[in-house]
N, C-alpha and C positions, 0 to 999 in steps of 0.2 A: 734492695729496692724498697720503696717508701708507699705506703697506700694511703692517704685519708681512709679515718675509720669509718664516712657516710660512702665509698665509691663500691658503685653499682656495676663495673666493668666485669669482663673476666678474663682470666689469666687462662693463655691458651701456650700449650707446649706441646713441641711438634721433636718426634725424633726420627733418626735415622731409622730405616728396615733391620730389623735386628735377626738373630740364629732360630730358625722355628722350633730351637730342639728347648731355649726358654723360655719361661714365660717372663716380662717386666710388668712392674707397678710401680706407680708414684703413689709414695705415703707421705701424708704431710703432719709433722710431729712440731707440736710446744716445746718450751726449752725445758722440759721434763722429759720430754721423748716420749710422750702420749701420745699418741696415734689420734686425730681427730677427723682424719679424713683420707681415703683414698682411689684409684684409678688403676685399672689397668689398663697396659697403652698396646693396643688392639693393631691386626695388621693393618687394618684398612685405614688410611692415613698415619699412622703410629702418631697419634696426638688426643691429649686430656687436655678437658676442660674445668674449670673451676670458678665459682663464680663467689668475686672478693666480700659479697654480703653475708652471706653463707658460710666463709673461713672466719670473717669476722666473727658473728655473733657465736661458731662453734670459739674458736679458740680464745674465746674469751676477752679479747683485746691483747692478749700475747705476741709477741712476734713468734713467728711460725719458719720450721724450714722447709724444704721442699726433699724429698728423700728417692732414690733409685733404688728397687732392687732385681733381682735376675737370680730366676728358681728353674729346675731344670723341670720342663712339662712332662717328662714322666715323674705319674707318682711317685711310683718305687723309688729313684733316682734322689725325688726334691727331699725322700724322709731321711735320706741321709747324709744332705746339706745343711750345716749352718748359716743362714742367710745373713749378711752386715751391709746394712743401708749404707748408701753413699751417697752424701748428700751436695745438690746443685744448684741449690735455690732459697734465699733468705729474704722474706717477710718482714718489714716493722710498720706498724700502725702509725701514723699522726691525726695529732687535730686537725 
């Protein structure tokens, strides 16, 4: 998808009810895979918001993607997870 780099909208993502035994978060990475910004997506409606002025001026004018991940909400459990984003969602700037 394509944003003008002046648009003031926000990007709203809505998911399915997911396993209460993880947690999810939407991280949203540079094409460095910086991390510039993220969400966790919460029971109550399972949807983040993100507002495209604010990814703009973080990522610099980069195009950004949008990343999944799913960590298991016990501690103990998540410390002996490798987490690998899966990514759902791709950003590019215009004039």
């Amino acid at each position: 998808m394509q944003l003008n780099k002046n648009d003031t909208s926000t990007l709203k993502f809505v998911f399915n009810e997911g396993d209460t035994a993880f947690k999810r978060k939407v991280i949203v990475m540079n094409s460095k895979r910086n991390s510039i910004d993220d969400k966790n997506i919460t029971a109550k409606g399972c949807e983040v918001i993100f507002n495209a002025k604010k990814l703009y001026q973080q990522s610099e004018g980069e195009d950004i993607t949008f990343y999944i991940i799913k960590i298991p909400a016990d501690p103990a459990k998540a410390a002996l997870v490798r987490v690998a984003p899966h990514p759902f969602f791709n950003l590019q700037w215009k004039e």
